[in-house]
N, C-alpha and C positions, 0 to 999 in steps of 0.2 A: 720176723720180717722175711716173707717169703721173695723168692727170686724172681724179678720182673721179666718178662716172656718179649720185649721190644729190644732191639740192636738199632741202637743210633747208625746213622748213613755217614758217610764222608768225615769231620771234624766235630762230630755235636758228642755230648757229653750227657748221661743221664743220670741227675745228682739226687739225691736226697738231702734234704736240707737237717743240719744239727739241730738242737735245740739251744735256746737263750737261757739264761739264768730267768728266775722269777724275782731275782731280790737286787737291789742295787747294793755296793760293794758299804751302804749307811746302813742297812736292812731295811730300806724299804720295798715293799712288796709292788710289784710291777701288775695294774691288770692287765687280762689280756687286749682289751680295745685300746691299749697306749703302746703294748712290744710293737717291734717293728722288726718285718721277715728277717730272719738271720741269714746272714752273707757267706754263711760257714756250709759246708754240706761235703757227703763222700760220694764218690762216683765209683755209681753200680752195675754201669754200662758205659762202653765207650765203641765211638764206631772204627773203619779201619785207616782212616787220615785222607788227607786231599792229595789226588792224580797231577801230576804236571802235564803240561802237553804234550810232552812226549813218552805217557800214559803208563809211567814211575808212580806207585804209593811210598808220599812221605807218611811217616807213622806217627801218632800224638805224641805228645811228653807225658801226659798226663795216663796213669792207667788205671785200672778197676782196683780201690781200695784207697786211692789216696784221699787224704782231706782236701781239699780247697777253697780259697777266698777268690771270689765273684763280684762283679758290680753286682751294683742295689740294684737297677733295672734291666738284668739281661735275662733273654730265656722267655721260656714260654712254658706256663707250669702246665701240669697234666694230673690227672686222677685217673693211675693205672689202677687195677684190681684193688680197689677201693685206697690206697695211698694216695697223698699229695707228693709228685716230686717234678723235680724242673729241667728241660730241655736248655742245656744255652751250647752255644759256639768253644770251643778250646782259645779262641781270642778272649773270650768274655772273663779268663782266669786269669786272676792277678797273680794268682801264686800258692804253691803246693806246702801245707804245715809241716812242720818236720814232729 
């Protein structure tokens, strides 16, 4: 997994998404036209947090390496140097895996 050459701006978060299992926990085998994207991914980029007006950076919680849980619909995927991975907001994160 080579290092992506893009710095997210202000609060965006540049995640790779984990993978799913293929089996359900019966052993049935998942194909791929029924998975549904995984909500799991680590972030491999993060930009440097949002300016207040009085033109202070607050800094993210979130930083380069953590896992994260995401809404289903947030973000905005990309295909950097040939990868799929996903731009969303540091709102867009539910919560950091331990």
């Amino acid at each position: 997994m080579a290092k992506v050459s893009v710095r997210p701006l202000h609060d965006k978060l540049l995640v790779r998404r984990l993978s799913e299992e293929d089996k359900t926990s019966g052993g049935i085998i998942i194909p791929d036209s029924a998975k549904e994207k995984p909500q799991r991914g680590k972030v491999i980029a993060v930009g440097n947090g949002n300016k207040t007006e009085d033109g202070k950076t607050i800094p993210l919680e979130v930083k380069v390496g953590d896992d994260v849980l995401f809404s289903k619909y947030s973000g905005t995927e990309l295909k950097l140097e040939g990868e799929e991975l996903l731009m969303i907001g540091e709102k867009d994160v539910l919560g950091i895996c331990q």
